[in-house]
C-alpha positions as CSV (number, residue, x, y, z in Angstrom):
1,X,4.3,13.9,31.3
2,X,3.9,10.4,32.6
3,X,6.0,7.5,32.0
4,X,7.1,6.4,28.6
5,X,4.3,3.8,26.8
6,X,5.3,1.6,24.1
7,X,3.9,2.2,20.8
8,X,3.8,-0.7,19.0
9,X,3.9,-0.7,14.8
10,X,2.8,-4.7,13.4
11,X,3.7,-4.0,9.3
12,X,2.9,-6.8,6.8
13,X,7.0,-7.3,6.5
14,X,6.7,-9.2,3.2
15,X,5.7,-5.7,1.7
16,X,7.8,-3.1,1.0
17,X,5.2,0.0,0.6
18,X,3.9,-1.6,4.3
19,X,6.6,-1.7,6.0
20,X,8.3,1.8,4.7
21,X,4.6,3.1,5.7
22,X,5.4,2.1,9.4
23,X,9.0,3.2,9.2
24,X,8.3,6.2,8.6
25,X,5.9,6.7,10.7
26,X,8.7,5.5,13.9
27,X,11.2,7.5,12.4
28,X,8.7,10.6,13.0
29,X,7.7,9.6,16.4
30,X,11.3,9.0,17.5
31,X,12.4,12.4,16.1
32,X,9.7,14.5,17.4
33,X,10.2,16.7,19.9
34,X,7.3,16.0,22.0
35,X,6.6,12.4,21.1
36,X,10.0,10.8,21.9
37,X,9.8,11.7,25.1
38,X,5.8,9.9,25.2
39,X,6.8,7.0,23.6
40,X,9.4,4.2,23.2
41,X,9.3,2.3,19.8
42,X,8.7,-1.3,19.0
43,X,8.1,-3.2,16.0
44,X,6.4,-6.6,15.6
45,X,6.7,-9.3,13.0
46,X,4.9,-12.9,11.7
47,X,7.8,-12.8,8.7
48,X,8.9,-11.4,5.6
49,X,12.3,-10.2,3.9
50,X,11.7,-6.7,5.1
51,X,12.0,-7.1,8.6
52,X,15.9,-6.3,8.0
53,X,14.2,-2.5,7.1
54,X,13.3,-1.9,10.6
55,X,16.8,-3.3,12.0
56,X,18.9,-1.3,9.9
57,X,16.9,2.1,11.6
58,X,17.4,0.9,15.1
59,X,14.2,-0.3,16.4
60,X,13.5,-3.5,18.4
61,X,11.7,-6.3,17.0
62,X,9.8,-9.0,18.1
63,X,9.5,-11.9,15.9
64,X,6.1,-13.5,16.6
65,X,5.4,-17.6,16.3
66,X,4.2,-19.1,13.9
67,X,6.3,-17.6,11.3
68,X,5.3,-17.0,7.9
69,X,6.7,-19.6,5.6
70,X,8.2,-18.6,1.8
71,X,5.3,-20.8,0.4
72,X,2.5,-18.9,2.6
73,X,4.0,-15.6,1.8
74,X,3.6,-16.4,-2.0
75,X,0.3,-17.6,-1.5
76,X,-1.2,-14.3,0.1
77,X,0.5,-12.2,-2.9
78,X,-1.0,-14.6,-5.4
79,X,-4.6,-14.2,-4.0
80,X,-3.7,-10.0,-2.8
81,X,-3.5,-10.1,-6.8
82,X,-5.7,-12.1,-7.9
83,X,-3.3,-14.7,-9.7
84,X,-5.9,-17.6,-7.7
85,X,-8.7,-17.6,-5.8
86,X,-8.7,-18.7,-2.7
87,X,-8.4,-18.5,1.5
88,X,-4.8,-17.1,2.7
89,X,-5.2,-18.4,5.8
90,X,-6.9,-21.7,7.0
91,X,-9.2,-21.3,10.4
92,X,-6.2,-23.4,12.0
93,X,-3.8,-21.4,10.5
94,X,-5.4,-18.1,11.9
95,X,-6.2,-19.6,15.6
96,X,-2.6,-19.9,16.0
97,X,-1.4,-16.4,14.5
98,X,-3.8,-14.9,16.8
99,X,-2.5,-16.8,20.1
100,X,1.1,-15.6,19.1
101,X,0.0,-11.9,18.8
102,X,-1.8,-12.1,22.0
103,X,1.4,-13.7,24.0
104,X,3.0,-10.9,22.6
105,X,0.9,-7.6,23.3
106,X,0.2,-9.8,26.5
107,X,4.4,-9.5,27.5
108,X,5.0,-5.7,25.7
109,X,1.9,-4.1,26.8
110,X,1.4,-1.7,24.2
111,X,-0.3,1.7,24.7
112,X,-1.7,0.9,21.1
113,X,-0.9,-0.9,17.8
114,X,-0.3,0.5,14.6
115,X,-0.8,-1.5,11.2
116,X,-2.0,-1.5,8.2
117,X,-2.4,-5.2,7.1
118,X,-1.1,-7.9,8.9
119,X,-4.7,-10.0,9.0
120,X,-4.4,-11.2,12.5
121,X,-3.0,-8.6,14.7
122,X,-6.8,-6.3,14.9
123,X,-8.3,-9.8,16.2
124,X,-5.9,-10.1,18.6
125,X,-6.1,-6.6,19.8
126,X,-9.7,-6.9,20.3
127,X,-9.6,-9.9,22.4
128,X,-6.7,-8.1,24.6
129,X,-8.5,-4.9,24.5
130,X,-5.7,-3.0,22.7
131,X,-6.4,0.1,21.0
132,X,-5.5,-0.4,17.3
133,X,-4.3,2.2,14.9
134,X,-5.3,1.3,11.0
135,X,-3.4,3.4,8.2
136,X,-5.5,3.3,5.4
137,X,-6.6,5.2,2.2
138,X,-10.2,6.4,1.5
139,X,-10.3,3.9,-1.5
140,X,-11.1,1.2,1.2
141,X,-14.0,2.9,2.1
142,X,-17.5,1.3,1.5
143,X,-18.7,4.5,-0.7
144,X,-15.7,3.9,-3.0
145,X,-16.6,0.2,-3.7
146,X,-20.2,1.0,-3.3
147,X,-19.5,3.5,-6.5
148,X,-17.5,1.3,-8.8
149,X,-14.4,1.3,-7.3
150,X,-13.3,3.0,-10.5
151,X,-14.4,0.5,-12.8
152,X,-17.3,1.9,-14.5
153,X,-16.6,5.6,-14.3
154,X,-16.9,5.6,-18.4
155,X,-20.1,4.0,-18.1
156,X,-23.3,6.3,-19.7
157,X,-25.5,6.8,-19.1
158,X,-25.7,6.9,-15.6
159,X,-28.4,4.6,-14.5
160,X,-26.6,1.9,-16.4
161,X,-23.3,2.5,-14.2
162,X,-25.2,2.5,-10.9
163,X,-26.9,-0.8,-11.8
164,X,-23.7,-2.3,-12.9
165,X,-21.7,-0.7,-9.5
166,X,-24.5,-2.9,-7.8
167,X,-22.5,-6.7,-8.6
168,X,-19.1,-5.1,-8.7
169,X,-19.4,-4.1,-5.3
170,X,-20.8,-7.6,-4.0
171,X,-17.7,-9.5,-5.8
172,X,-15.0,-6.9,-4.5
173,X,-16.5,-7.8,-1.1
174,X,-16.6,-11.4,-1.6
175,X,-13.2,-11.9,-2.7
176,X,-12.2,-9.8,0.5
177,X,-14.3,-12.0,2.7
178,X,-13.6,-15.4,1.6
179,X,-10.1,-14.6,1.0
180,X,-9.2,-12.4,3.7
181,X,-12.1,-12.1,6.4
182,X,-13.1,-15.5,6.6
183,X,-10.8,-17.1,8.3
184,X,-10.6,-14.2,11.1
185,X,-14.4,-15.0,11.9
186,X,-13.6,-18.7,12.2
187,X,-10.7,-17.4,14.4
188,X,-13.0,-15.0,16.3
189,X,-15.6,-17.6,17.1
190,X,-12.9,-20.0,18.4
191,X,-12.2,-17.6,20.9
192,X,-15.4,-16.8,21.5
193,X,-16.1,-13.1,20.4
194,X,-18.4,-12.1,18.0
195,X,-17.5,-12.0,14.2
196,X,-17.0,-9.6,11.9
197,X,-20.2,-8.6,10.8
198,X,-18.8,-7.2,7.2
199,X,-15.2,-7.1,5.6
200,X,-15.2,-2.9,6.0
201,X,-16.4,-3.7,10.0
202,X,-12.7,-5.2,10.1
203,X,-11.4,-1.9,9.7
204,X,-12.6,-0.1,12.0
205,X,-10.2,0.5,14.6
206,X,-9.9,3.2,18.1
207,X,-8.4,5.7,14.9
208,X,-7.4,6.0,11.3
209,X,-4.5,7.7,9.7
210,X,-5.5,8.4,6.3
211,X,-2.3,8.0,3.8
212,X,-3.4,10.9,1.6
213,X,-4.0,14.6,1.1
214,X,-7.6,15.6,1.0
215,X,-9.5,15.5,-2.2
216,X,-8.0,12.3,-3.7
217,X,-10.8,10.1,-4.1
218,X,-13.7,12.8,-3.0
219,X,-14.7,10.7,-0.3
220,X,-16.3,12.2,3.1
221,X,-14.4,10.5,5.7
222,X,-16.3,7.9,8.4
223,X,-15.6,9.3,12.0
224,X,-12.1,9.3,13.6
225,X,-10.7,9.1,10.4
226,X,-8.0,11.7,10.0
227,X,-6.2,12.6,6.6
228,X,-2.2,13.1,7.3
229,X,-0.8,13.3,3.5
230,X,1.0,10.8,1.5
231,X,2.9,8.6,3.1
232,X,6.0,7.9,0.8
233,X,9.9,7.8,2.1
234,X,11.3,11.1,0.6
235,X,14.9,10.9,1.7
236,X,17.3,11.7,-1.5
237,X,20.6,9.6,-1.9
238,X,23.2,9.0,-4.2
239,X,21.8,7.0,-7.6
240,X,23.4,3.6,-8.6
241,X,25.9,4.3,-11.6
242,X,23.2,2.4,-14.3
243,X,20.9,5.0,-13.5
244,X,23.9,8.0,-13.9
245,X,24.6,6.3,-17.3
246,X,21.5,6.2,-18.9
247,X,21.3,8.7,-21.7
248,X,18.9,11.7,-21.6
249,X,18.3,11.6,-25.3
250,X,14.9,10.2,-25.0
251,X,11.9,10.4,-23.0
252,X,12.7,8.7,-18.9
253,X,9.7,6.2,-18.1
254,X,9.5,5.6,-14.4
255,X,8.3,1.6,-14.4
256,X,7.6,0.7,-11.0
257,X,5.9,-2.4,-9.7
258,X,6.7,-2.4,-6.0
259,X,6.9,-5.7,-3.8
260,X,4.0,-6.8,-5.2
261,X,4.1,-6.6,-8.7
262,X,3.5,-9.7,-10.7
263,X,6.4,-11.2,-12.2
264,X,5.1,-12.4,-15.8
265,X,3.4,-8.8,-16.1
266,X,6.0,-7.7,-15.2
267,X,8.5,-9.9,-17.8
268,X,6.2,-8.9,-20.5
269,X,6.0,-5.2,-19.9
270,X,9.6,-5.2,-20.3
271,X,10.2,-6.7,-23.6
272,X,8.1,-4.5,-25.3
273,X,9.9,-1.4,-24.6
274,X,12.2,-3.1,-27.3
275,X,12.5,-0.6,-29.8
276,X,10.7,1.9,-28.4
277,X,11.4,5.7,-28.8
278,X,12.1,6.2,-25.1
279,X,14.3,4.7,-22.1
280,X,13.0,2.9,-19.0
281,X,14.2,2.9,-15.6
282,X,12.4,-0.1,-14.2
283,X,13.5,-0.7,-10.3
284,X,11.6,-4.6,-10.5
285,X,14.5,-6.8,-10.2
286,X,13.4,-8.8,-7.0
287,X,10.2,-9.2,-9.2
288,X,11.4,-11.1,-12.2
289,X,14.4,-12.8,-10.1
290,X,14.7,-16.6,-11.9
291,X,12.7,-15.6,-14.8
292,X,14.1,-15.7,-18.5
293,X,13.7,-11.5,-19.3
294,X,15.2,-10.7,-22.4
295,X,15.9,-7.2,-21.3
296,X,15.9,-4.7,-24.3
297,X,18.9,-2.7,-24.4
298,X,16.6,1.1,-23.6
299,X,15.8,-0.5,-20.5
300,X,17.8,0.1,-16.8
301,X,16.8,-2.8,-14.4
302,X,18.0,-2.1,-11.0
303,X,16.8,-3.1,-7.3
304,X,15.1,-0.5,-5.1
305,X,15.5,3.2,-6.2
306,X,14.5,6.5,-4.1
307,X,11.4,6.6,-6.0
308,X,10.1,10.7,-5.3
309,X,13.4,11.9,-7.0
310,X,13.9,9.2,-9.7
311,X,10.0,10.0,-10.8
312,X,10.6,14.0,-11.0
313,X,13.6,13.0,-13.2
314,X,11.3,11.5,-15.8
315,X,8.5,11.9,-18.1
316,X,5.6,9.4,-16.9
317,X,5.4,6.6,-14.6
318,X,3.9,3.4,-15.6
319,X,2.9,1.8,-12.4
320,X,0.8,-1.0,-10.4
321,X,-1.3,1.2,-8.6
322,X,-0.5,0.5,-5.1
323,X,-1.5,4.0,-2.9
324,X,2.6,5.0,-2.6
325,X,3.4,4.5,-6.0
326,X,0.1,6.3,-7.3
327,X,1.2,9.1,-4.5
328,X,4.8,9.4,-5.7
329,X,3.7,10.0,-9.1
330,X,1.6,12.4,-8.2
331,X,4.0,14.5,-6.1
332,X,6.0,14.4,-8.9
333,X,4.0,15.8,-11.4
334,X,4.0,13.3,-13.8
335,X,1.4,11.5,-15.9
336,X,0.5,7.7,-15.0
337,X,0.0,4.7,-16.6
338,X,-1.6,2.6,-14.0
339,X,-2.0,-1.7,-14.7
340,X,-3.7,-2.6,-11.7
341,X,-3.1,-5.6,-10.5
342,X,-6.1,-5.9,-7.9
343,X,-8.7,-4.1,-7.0
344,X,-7.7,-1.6,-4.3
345,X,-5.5,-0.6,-7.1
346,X,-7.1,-0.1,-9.7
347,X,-9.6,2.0,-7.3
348,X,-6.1,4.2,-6.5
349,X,-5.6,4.4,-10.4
350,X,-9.1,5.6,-11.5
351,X,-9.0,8.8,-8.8
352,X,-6.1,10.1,-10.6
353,X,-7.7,9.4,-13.9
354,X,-10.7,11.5,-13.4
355,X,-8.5,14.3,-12.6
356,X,-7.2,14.2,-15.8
357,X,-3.4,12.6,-15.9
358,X,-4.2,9.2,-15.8
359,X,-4.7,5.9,-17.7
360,X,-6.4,2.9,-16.3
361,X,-5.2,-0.7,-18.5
362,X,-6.8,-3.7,-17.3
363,X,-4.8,-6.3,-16.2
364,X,-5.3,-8.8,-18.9
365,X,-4.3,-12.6,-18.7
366,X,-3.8,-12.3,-22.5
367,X,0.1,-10.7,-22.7
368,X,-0.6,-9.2,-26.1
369,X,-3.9,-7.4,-25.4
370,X,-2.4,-5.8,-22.4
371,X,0.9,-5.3,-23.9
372,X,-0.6,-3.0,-26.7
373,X,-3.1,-1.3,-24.1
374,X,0.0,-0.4,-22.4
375,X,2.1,1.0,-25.3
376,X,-0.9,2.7,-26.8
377,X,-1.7,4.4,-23.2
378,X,2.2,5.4,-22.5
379,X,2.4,7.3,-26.8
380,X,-0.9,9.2,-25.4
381,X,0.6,10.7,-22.4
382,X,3.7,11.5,-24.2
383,X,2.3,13.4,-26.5
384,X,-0.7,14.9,-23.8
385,X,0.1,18.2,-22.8
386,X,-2.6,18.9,-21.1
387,X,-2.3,16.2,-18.9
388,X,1.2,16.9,-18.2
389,X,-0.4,20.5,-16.9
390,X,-3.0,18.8,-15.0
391,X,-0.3,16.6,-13.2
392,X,1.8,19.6,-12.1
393,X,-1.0,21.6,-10.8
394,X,-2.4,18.5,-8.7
395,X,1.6,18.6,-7.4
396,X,1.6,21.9,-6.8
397,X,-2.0,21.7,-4.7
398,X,-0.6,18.6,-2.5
399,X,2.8,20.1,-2.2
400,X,1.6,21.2,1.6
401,X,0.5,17.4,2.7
402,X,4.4,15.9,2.5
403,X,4.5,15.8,6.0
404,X,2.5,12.9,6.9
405,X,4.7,11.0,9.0
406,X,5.1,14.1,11.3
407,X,0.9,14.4,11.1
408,X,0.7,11.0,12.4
409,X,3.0,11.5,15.0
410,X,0.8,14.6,16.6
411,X,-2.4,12.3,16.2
412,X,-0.3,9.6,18.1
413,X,0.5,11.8,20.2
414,X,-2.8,13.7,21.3
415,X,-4.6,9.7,21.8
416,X,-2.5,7.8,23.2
417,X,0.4,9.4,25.4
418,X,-1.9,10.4,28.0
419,X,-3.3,7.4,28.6
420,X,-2.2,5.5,31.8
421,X,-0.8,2.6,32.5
422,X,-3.3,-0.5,32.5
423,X,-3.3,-4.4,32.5
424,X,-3.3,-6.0,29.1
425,X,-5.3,-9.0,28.9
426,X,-6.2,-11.4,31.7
């Protein structure tokens, strides 16, 4: 084989679920047989408390200029969840993440880049003529949108749902473009290539690694997209001691919000467990860090949990909807409770919930409404048999796809260790 290339993964390091996705990912390359020997690792990085992640494995990082500030960082994961309306980046702002990225695959020379949403990094690649590597999920797709994302699967009858899918699709599309897009066509323009001629244009990349197993959202896939399973960590370790103390005399809710949770959701979720005839492990304490939580005594809070084994050990999972944490659930076996708190979310929700073991609650800005929604949705699935059957036979039929890291790695791999050596840039 010819000399070793560098593969290059650019995670969103400000999100946990992106940045695990890449991790594992490397991990898988660096272990496989035929891989390690095709490729050397690198990881690169515009900011973001997860960055110590990829240290602690080994792998070399590049920390690209201009840094992502605490107050930009907030700002993106207000708008990502629709707490305000607005651009993340300004066209300044985005002319100068684009130059970093360039200097950078300029001086590594990658034999392609693997991301998933770090909003300048598939400009840059274009302009340097790198081949980039999107890990995605089918709910990005234009035929999800294009079908309600979710949102009006109850709606009858059926002409009335595809005339309402009509404007939900437009303002799914315009939040994504004046929030996210935007700026990258002002960027693009600046450097004189051609815009983006749609937000789903943007994701088109030389390949796709689909992070889920066939059949989730019934989607036909676009061209060189490939499915490769869910793409979860599933190491096991030892559990903190709160979570070995926790009495097994009521039902286990799994409440999981991941990096991106909101925190006054997330406050309010918690005091209403008060009381209730269950316990709740709830691994959210980064989220509600410096806010008053008057934490009921049937609740464990705890930081970051190995979240395939704690959700087998309970009953359902109440959880944002982000594509790992709907995933996790679902290898588990358990019901969901899903409180989306944007739309690619609830889009992840609403596939589980036409198969049967799922609840879709609106995020409300009224704490009440969606506090009862919540409690009313969590006594169903307790008491729903059925859809605790339904959940362990969609386990059972996914059980084979757990291997997506190693997937991605052959894909990697076939593409891109071949190619030869070539100039970046000019």
């Amino acid at each position: 084989m010819s000399e070793k290339r560098l593969l290059l993964f650019a995670p969103a390091a400000f999100s946990l679920a992106e940045t695990s996705r890449m991790t594992e990912i490397a991990k898988e390359v660096r272990d496989h047989p035929r891989a390690s020997k095709a490729f050397d690792i690198h990881f690169i990085s515009e900011g973001g408390s997860f960055e110590r992640l990829i240290e602690e494995l080994g792998f070399p990082i590049t920390r690209v200029e201009p840094r992502l500030t605490e107050e930009q960082i907030a700002r993106l994961m207000a708008i990502n969840d629709e707490e305000k309306f607005g651009a993340v980046y300004s066209k300044r702002e985005m002319i100068a993440k684009v130059t970093g990225d360039r200097a950078a695959l300029r001086e590594l020379k990658p034999a392609a880049v693997v991301t998933g949403s770090y909003l300048s990094m598939p400009l840059a690649c274009r302009l340097e003529n790198v081949p980039l590597v999107w890990t995605v999920q089918s709910t990005w797709l234009p035929g999800f949108f294009g079908s309600g994302a979710g949102l009006t699967d109850g709606l009858r009858p059926v002409w009335l749902k595809h005339v309402v899918d009509i404007p939900i699709f437009w303002a799914i599309r315009s939040w994504m473009w004046y929030g996210f897009i935007h700026s990258v066509n002002q960027a693009a323009r600046h450097f004189g290539a051609a815009p983006y001629a749609s937000v789903f244009d943007f994701f088109e990349g030389d390949i796709a690694l689909v992070a889920e197993p066939p059949g989730f959202s019934d989607q036909k896939l676009p061209p060189r997209h490939y499915y490769i399973g869910p793409l979860i960590p599933q190491e096991t370790f030892e559990l903190p001691k709160e979570f070995a103390s926790i009495p097994r005399d009521k039902p286990l809710i799994w409440f999981a919000m991941g990096s991106s949770g909101v925190g006054h959701v997330v406050k309010d979720l918690i005091e209403s467990f008060r009381d209730k005839p269950y316990r709740v492990i709830a691994p959210v304490k980064a989220l509600i860090d410096g806010l008053d939580v008057d934490i009921p005594e049937n609740v464990t809070v705890t930081g970051w949990l190995p979240a395939l084994q704690v959700n087998r050990m309970a009953d359902i999972a109440l959880i944002h909807g982000g594509i790992g944490t709907v995933l996790t659930a679902a290898l588990a076996g358990k019901p969901i409770v899903g409180v989306g708190m944007q739309p690619e979310q609830v889009a992840n929700i609403a596939c589980l919930e036409r198969k049967g073991f799922a609840i879709r609650v609106p995020k409300s800005r009224d704490p009440a409404r969606l506090v009862a929604s919540v409690q009313a949705a969590l006594e169903r699935l307790l008491n729903d048999g059925d859809a605790k059957c339904r959940a362990a036979d969609y386990a059972a039929s996914i059980a084979d796809w757990q291997d997506a890291a190693h997937r991605a790695a052959d894909l990697l791999l076939a593409r891109y260790a071949a190619l030869q050596d070539q100039s970046v840039g000019t």
